[in-house]
C-alpha positions as CSV (number, residue, x, y, z in Angstrom):
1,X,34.7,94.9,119.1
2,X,34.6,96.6,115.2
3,X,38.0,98.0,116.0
4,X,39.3,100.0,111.9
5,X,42.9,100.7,111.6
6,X,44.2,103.1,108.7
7,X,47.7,104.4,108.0
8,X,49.1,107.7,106.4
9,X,52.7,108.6,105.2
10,X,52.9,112.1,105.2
11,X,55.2,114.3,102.4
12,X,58.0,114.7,104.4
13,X,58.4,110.9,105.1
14,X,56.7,110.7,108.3
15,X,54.7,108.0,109.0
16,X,51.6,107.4,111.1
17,X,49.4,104.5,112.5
18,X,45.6,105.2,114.1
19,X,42.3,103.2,115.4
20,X,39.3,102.9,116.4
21,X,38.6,100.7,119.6
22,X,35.0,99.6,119.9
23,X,33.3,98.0,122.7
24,X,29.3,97.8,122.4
25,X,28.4,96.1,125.6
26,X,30.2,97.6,127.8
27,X,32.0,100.5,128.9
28,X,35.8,99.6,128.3
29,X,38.5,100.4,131.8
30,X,41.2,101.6,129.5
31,X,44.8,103.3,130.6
32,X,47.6,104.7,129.2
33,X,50.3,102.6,130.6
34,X,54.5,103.7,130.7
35,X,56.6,100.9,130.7
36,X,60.6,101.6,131.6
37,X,63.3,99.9,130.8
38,X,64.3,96.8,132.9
39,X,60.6,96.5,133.9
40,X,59.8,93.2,134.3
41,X,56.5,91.4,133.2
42,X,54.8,88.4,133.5
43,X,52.4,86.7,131.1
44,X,49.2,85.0,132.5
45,X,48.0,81.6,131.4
46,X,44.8,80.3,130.6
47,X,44.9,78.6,134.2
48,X,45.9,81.5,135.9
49,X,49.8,80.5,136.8
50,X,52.3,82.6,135.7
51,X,54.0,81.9,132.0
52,X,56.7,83.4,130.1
53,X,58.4,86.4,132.0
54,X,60.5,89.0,130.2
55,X,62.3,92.5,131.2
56,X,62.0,95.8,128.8
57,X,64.7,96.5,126.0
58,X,63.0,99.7,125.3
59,X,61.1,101.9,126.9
60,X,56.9,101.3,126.0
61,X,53.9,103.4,126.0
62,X,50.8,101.8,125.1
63,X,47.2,101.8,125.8
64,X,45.3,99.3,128.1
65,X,41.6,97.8,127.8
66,X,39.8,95.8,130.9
67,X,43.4,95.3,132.4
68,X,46.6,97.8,132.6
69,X,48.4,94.7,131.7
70,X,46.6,93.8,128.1
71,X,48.1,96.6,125.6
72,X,45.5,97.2,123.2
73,X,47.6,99.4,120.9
74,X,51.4,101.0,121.4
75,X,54.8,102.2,120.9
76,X,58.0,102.0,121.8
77,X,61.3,104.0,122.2
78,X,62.3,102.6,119.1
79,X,59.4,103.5,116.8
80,X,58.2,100.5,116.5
81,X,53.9,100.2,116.9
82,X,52.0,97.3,117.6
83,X,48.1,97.0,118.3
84,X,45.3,94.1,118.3
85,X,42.4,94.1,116.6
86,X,39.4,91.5,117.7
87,X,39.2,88.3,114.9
88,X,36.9,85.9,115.7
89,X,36.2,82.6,114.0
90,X,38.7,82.6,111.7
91,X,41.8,82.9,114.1
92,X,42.7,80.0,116.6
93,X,45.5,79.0,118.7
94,X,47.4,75.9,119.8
95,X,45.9,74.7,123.0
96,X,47.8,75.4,126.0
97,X,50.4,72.7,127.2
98,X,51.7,73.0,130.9
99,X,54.9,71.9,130.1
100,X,55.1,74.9,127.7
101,X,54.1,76.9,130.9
102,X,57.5,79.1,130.7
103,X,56.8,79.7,127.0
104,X,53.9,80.9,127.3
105,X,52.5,84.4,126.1
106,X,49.0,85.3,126.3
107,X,47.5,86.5,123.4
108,X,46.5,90.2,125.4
109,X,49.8,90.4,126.2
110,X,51.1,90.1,123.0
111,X,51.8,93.6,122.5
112,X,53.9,94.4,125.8
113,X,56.4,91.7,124.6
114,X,56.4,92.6,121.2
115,X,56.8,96.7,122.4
116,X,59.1,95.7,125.1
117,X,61.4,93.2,123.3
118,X,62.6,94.5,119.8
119,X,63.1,97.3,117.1
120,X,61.9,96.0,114.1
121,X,59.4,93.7,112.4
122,X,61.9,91.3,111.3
123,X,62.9,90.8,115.2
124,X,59.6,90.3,116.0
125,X,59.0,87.4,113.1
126,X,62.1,85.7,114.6
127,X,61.6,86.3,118.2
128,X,57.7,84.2,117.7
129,X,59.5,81.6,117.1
130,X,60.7,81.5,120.6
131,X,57.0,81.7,122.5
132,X,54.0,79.8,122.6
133,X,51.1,82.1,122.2
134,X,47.8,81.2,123.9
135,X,44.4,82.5,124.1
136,X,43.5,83.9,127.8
137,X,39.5,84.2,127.1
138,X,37.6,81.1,125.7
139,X,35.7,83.7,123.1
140,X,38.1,86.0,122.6
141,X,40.6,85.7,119.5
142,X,42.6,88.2,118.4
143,X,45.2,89.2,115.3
144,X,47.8,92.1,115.3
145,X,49.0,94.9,113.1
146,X,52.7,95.8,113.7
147,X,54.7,98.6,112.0
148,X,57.8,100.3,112.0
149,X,59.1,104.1,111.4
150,X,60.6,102.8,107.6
151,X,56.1,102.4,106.6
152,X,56.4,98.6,106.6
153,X,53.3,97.2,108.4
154,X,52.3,93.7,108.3
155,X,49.0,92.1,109.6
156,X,50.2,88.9,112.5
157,X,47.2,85.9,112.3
158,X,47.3,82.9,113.6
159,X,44.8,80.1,112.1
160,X,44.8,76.4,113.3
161,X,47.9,77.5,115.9
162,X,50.1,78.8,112.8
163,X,51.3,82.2,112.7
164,X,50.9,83.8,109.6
165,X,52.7,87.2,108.4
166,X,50.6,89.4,105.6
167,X,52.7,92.2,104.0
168,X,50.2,95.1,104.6
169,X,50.1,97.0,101.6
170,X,47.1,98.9,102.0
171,X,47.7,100.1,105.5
172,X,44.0,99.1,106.4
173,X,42.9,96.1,109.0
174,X,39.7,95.5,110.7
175,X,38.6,92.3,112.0
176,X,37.4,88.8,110.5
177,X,37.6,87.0,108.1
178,X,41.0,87.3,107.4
179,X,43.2,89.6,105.9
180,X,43.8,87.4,102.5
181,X,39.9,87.5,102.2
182,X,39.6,91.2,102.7
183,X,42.1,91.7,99.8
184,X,40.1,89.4,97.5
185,X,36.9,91.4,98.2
186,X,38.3,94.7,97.1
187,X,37.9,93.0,94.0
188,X,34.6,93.5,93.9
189,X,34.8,97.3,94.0
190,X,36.3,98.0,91.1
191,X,34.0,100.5,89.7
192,X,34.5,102.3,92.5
193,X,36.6,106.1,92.2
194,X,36.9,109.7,93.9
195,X,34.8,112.4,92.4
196,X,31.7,112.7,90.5
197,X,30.5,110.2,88.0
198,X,29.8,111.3,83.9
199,X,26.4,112.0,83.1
200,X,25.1,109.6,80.8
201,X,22.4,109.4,77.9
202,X,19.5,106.9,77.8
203,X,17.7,107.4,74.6
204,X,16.3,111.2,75.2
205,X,17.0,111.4,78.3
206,X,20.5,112.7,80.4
207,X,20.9,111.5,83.7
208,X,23.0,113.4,86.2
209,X,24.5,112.4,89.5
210,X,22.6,113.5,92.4
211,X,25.0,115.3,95.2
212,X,28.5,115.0,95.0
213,X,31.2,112.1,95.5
214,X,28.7,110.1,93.1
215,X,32.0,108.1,92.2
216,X,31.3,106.4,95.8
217,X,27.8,105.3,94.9
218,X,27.6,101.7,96.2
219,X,30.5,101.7,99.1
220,X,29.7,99.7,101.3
221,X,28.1,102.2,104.5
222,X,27.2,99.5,107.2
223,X,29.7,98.5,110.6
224,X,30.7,95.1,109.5
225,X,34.0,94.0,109.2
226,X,34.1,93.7,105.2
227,X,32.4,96.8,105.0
228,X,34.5,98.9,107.1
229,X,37.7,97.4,105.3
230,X,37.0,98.5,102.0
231,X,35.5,101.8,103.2
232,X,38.7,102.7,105.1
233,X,41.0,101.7,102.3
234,X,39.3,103.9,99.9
235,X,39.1,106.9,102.3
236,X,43.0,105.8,102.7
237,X,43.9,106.0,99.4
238,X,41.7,109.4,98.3
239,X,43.0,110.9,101.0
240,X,46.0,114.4,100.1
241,X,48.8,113.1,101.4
242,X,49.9,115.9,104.1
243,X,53.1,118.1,104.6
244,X,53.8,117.2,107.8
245,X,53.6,114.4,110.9
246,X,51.2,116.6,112.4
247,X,48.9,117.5,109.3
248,X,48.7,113.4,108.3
249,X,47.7,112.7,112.2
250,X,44.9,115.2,112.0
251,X,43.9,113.8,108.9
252,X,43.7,110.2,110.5
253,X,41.2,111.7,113.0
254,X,39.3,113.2,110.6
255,X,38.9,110.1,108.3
256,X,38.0,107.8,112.0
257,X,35.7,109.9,112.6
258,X,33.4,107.9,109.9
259,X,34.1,104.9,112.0
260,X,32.8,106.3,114.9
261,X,29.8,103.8,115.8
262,X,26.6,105.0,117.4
263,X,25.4,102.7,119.9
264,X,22.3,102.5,119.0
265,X,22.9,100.6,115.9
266,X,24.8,97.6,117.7
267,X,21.4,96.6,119.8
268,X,17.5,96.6,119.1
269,X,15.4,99.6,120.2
270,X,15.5,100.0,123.9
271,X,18.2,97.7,124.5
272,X,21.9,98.5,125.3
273,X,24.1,99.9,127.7
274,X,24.4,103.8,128.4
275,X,26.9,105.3,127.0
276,X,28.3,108.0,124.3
277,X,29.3,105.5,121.5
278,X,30.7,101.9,120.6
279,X,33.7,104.0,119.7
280,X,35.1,104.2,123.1
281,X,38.7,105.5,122.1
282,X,40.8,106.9,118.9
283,X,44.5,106.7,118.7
284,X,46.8,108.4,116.1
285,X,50.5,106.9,116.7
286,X,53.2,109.0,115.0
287,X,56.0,106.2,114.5
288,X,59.0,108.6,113.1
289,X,58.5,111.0,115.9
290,X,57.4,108.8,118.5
291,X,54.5,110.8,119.4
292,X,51.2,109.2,120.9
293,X,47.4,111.1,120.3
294,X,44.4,110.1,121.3
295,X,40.5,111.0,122.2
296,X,37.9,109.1,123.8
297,X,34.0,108.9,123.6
298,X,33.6,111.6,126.6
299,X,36.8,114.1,125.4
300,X,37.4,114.8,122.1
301,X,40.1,117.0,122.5
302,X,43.1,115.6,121.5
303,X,45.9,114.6,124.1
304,X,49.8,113.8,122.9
305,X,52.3,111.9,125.0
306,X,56.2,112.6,123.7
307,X,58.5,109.5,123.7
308,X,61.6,111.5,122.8
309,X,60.6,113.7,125.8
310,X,60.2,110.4,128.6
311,X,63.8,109.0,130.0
312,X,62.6,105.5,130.3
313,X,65.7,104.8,132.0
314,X,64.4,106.6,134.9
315,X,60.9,106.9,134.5
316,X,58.6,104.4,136.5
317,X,56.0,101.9,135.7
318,X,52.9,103.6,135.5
319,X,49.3,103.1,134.3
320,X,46.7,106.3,134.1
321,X,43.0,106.1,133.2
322,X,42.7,108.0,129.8
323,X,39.9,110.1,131.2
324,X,40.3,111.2,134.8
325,X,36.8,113.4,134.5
326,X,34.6,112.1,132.0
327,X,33.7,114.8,131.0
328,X,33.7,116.6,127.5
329,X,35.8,120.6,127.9
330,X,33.3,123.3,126.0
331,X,35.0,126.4,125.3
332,X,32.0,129.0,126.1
333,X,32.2,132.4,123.7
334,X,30.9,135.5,124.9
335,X,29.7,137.7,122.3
């Protein structure tokens, strides 16, 4: 679950949210799911009862792992983008109390309440206070990035059962440790910077880079967690910012596109399951537009789903598997 999440703001104010979601062991179900206004949901509990039920402010779109119900990453009417990113070890909830049963939100879930219920970040800070949130997997522990149209983004943990809020100044989040510890270990990168470096002289002798982008020498290059967080924020903050919406969601592709994972590296030789990639899916959310993009490991080409276009007032529930042939479209030339 090496899930990397950037963010670009592109010259004409538009801002934009993408991922990577990862799954090495197995092939991911995954949907894209429309939620309508006045659609009511129900959260699980670790037992299995029903917990905390809620019905839609705003209209949702989002995209389902494993069940149509657990929003991986999303959007809704309002512009406001919310998506969970694996964290294990570090993260840990309060354990569940039955007499909190009607509280209760499990932590997959997460997202729909947060996408369904409210229009800004600040609504969501006060509206946790209001919700028990429990874990519905023994080994599973997630945290959150949420962000609205204006280009705030903050990173949602919680540690020992309390919720922490991390201003997100680097528009970057990948998975454990946490997020304070992955701003300290920029630190250690310092000497990094975009271009080539000087050639230098040793005695008699001149040395010269070798290739180009020698200012990268040293960035970290392997899929961990640490390593993909400081690679992504650099790609982040070397990247041109872009014209338009559009031009700054194509770029987020583009720069994702290092993240993609080969399967092979996430098992020993001969071992693994059979499939195009860990990188199972790519999103690219365009908050001030309310536009949707994605790809997945069997279709590259780009899909977009319009909110502005969708009248969730009328619109019914509905969950879609992102690939209904997987299968990757070639476009044969004839010369």
């Amino acid at each position: 679950m090496a899930c990397t999440g950037i963010s670009l703001t592109a010259k004409d104010g538009s801002y934009v949210q993408a991922r990577t979601i990862e799954g090495s062991q197995l092939e991911l179900e995954s949907w894209y799911v429309v939620i309508p206004r006045g659609h009511e949901i129900v959260s699980f509990t670790p037992t299995g009862g029903a917990g905390l039920k809620f019905k839609a402010k705003y209209g949702v779109v989002g995209m389902s792992v494993v069940r149509e119900e657990f929003i991986a990453e999303g959007i809704n009417e309002a512009g406001l983008s919310s998506g969970l990113f694996f964290f294990p070890d570090y993260g840990g909830y309060k354990p569940y109390d039955e007499s909190h049963r009607e509280r209760t939100l499990g932590d997959l879930q997460v997202n729909a309440w947060i996408l369904s219920q409210f229009s800004t970040i600040d609504e969501v800070i006060e509206g946790l206070k209001s919700v028990h949130i429990v874990g519905l997997e023994s080994h599973s522990v997630v945290h959150w990035r949420i962000g609205e149209p204006s280009g705030r983004q903050v990173v949602m943990e919680i540690v020992g059962g309390e919720v922490k809020i991390h201003e997100n100044t680097v528009g970057v989040i990948t998975n454990s440790p946490g997020f304070d510890w992955h701003m300290t270990n920029l630190n250690n990168y310092v000497n990094l910077f975009p271009g080539d470096a000087p050639d230098i002289t040793l005695g008699s002798a001149t040395l010269r880079h070798i290739g180009g982008n020698s200012g990268f020498r040293g960035i970290p290059g392997d899929a961990t967690s640490p390593s993909r967080f400081v690679r992504a924020t650099f790609y982040r903050a070397t990247a041109p910012e872009q014209p338009t919406a559009f031009d700054a969601v194509k770029q987020c592709f583009h720069i994702l596109n290092n993240f993609d994972i080969p399967i092979g590296i996430e098992h020993r030789k001969g071992e693994g399951p059979k499939m195009p990639s860990a990188t199972q899916w790519t999103s690219a959310i365009d908050l001030t537009h309310r536009k949707v993009y994605f790809k997945t490991m069997h279709n590259n080409t780009i899909r977009c789903i319009d909110l502005a276009k969708t009248d969730f007032s009328r619109v019914k529930y509905s969950a879609t598997h992102m690939d209904k042939q997987k299968q990757q479209p070639v476009v044969h030339i004839k010369i």
